[in-house]
C-alpha positions, -999 to +999 in steps of 0.1 A: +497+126+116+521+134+086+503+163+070+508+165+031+499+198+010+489+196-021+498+226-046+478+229-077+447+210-064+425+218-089+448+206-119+446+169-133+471+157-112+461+177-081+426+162-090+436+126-094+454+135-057+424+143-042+407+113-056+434+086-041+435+111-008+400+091+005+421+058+004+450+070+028+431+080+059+465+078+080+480+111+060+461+147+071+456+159+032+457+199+025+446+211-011+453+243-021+438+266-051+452+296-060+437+310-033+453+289-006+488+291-016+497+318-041+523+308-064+525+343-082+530+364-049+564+355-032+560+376-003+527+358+003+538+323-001+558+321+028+533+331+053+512+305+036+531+276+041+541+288+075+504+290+085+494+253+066+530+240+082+527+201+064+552+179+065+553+167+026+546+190+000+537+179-037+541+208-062+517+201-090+507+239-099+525+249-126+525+281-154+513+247-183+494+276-209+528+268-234+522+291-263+507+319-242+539+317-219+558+327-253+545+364-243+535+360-202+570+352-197+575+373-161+540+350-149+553+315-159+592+323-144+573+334-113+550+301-109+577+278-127+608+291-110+608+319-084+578+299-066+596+266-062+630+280-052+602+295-025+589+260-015+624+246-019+637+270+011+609+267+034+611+230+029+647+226+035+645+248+066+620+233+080+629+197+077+593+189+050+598+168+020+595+185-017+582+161-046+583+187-078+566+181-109+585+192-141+584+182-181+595+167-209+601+201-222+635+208-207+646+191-239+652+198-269+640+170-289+671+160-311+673+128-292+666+096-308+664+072-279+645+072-248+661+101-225+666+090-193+678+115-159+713+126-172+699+137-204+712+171-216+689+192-208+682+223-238+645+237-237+634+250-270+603+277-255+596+301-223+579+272-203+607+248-208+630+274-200+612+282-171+607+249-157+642+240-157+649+269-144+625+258-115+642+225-112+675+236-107+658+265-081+647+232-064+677+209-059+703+244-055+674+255-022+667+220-009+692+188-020+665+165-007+642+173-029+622+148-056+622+159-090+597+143-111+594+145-151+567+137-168+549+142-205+511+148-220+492+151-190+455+138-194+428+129-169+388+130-165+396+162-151+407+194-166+414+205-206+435+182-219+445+160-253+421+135-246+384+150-238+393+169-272+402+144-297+369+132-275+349+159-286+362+166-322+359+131-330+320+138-326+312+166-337+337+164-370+340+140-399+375+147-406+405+158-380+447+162-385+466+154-362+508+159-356+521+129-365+560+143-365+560+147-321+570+114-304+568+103-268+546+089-245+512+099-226+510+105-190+479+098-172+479+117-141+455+092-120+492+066-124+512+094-119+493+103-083+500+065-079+532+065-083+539+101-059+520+079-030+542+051-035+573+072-031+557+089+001+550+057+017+582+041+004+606+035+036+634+048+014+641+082+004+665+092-025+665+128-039+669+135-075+649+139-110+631+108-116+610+104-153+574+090-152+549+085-183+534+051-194+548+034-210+549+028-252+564+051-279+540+065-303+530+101-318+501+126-310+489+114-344+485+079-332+478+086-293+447+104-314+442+071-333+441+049-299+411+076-289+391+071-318+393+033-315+387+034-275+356+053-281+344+042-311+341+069-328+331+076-364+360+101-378+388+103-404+419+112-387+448+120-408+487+125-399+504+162-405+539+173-404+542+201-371+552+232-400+512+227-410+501+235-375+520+264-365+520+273-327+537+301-310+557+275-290+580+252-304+575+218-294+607+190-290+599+167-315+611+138-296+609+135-260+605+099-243+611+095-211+632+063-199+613+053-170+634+024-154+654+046-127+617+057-112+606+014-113+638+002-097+641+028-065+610+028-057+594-001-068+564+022-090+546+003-115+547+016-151+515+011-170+510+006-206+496+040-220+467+020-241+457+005-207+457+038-190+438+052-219+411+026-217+407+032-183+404+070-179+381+065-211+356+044-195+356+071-165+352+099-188+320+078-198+304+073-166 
């Protein structure tokens, strides 16, 4: 039985993982914490995945605390970087498959149309800088690795954009939101889809691929999309990113083209609104 480890298993996407997991019996499942398989202690990791020995490892643990990276810049090269370049030699030596999760944050955000794979790449803070640092640790220790991109992460698990425009919109009458940062929303329950397709797909092509729903809006209106999913009783207003200073610079554009991921492996893209609707309604329940 194909054995696939899971890194990051308590994260949203790790989460949404687990949740899919109970409908793909025929795969032997592994989730590891922290605890499990330590992505900040290198001379541990390797006796770790030695011991767990799966044949298919998803990397969804990541350094993601942005601003705080800005000064815990040794941690997040360690997790984002040194780890997979880790994961990417054991893999490669031992014949296991490596899907790695990266961002929309190796860029820049000059660009003014969708960015697809051969984008140039130009990361504008420490965790962008880090995690393309981890993707080219990836494909320099193991060719055959998958690469996957992917923007604004939200789930029913977790902290994320959504159960806090959730929140706010409830417990405030008024709320700003950026309205000058463009891309598109990822929910991490289609992005767990979409690893198991490639997985079970009879076809195996290495590279970075791009995944997020699909649509092109702001933070300002993915905000506005909450409010009128839930119903909720605020006044949201639009402000420029210099009024909301963060320690991190943020790409101000940074849509991912998503048609290389759809043709090679056949993975369905989602509208985000649809997405939205539906990870709303189980945020509900």
């Amino acid at each position: 039985m194909v054995k696939i480890l899971v890194t990051g298993a308590n994260g949203q996407l790790g989460s949404e993982l687990r949740v899919l997991s109970g409908g793909y019996a025929e795969y032997e499942w592994f989730f590891a914490d922290r605890s499990t398989v330590t992505l900040d202690d290198l001379s541990l990791l390797e006796k770790q995945l030695a011991l767990i020995n799966p044949d298919v490892i998803l990397n969804c643990g990541a350094y993601t605390a942005v601003d705080k990276a800005e000064s815990e810049t040794v941690l997040a090269n360690t997790i984002n970087n040194l780890a997979v370049g880790v994961l990417a030699r054991w893999s490669a030596a031992n014949n296991v498959k490596l899907i790695h999760i990266s961002t929309d944050y190796v860029f820049d955000g000059n660009s003014a149309t969708a960015l697809d794979e051969n984008a140039v790449t130009n990361p504008i803070n420490v965790y962008g800088k880090t995690k393309l640092s981890g993707e080219q640790s990836c494909l320099e220790n193991n060719p055959e690795a998958i690469i996957i991109r992917t923007s604004w992460v939200y789930s029913s698990f977790g902290n994320n954009f959504v159960k806090t425009m959730s929140r706010l919109m409830q417990e405030r009458e008024r709320l700003n939101v950026v309205e000058d940062q463009i891309g598109s929303p990822t929910y991490a329950g289609d992005l767990a889809k979409a690893i198991v397709v490639i997985i079970k797909h009879e076809n195996w092509k290495s590279g970075v691929y791009n995944f997020s729903n699909e649509g092109e809006i702001s933070w300002f209106e993915f905000a506005l999309a909450i409010q009128e999913i839930g119903g909720f009783d605020c006044e949201v207003s639009g402000i420029p990113s210099s009024a909301y200073p963060t320690p991190a610079k943020r790409p101000a554009y940074s849509l991912l083209d998503k048609s290389k991921i759809a043709a090679i492996f056949d993975v369905e893209v989602p509208h985000y609104k649809e997405s939205l609707r539906k990870c709303m309604e189980l945020m509900r329940e």
